[in-house]
N, C-alpha and C positions, 0 to 999 in steps of 0.2 A: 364723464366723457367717453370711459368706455362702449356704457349703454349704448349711447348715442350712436354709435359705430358699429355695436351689433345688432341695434335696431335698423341702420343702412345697410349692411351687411345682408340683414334676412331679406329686408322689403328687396330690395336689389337680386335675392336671392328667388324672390316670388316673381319676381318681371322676368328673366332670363326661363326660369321649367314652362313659364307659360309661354314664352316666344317659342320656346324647345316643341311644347304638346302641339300647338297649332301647327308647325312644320312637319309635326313628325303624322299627325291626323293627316294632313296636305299628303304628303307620303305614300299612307297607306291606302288614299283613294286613287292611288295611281299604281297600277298594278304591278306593273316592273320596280319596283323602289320600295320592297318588303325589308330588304336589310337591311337599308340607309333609316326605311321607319322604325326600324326597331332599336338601331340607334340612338335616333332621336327621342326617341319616347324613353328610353332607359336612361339616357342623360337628363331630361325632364325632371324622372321621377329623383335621381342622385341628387341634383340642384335642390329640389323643393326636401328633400328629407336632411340634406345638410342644412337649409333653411331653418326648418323648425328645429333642429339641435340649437342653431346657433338662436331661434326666441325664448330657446329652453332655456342658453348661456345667459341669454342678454336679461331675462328676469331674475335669476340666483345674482348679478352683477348689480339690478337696482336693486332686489333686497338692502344686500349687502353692502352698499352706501347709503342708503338710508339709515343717517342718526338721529338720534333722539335716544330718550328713554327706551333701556331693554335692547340698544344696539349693539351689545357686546356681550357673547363672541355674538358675529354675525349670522344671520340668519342661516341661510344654509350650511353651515357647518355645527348648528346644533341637533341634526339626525344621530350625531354619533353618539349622544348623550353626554350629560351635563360634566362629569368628569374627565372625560378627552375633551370636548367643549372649551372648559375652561384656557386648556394651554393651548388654544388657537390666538395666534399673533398676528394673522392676516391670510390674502388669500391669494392666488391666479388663477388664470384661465387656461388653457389648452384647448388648439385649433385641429391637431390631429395626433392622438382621437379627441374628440369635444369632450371637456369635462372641467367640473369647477373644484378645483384642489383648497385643502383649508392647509394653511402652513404649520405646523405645529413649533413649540418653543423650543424641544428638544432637536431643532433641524429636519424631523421628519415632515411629512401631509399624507392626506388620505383625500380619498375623491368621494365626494359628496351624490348624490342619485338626481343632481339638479336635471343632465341631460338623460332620456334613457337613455339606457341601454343597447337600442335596439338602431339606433341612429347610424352610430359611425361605420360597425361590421354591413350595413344594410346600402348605405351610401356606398361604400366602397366597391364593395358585390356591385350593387348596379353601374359604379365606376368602369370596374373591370368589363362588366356585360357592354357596355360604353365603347370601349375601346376595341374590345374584337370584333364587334357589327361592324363599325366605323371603318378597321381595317380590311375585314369581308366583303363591304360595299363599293371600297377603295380600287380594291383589287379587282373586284369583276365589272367595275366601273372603266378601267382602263382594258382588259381582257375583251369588251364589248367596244368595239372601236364602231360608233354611226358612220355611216356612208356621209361622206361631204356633200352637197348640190349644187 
């Protein structure tokens, strides 16, 4: 059921950066509206990079319930080698930063390389780039008062 949720998650994740790039492309053909575009396009790109973190999550999550034969420990948590492997008890997920934890017996976990690396600090970055366009646009959005007619 998780899958399930992170596969709605991303697709959901894919419709919103591209409603985002169309707005923010609209944007930037309009000359006055380079900050508000850069906004938009920087949110775009955060949605679809959190996206594919979480197609990253949502495959180590069907591994990883997939039984049968050879499903134990689970699949992603046998990077670490077969020795730590072994005292894997199960696993979770983490939404921020993205990453798929294996539980160990002794109470510990370690994070597995299911999501990169390069996802969450990258998402974020563009978050933050997100928010100060957003606020820049805001501001000289009200600072430029149009003539009424």
């Amino acid at each position: 059921m998780l899958f399930l949720g992170l596969l709605l998650a991303a697709l959901g994740g894919g419709v919103i950066a591209t409603v985002l790039t169309v707005r923010g492309v609209r944007a930037v053909l309009r000359k006055d509206e380079r900050v508000r575009a850069a906004a938009l396009l920087a949110g775009a790109g955060a949605v679809a990079l959190y996206a594919w973190g979480l197609l990253h999550l949502g495959y180590a999550v069907l591994q990883a319930e997939d039984g049968g034969a050879g499903s134990a420990p689970v699949e992603p948590c046998r990077e670490a080698g077969p020795q730590v492997a072994s005292l894997v008890v199960g696993y979770d997920v983490s939404f921020l930063p993205l990453h798929f934890e294996c539980r160990l017996s002794g109470g510990g976990y370690y994070v597995t390389s299911s999501v990169p690396g390069y996802v969450t600090p990258a998402a974020v970055a563009l978050g933050l780039i997100t928010a100060t366009c957003g606020v820049l646009a805001s501001t000289t959005a009200r600072s430029v008062r149009r003539p009424v007619a």
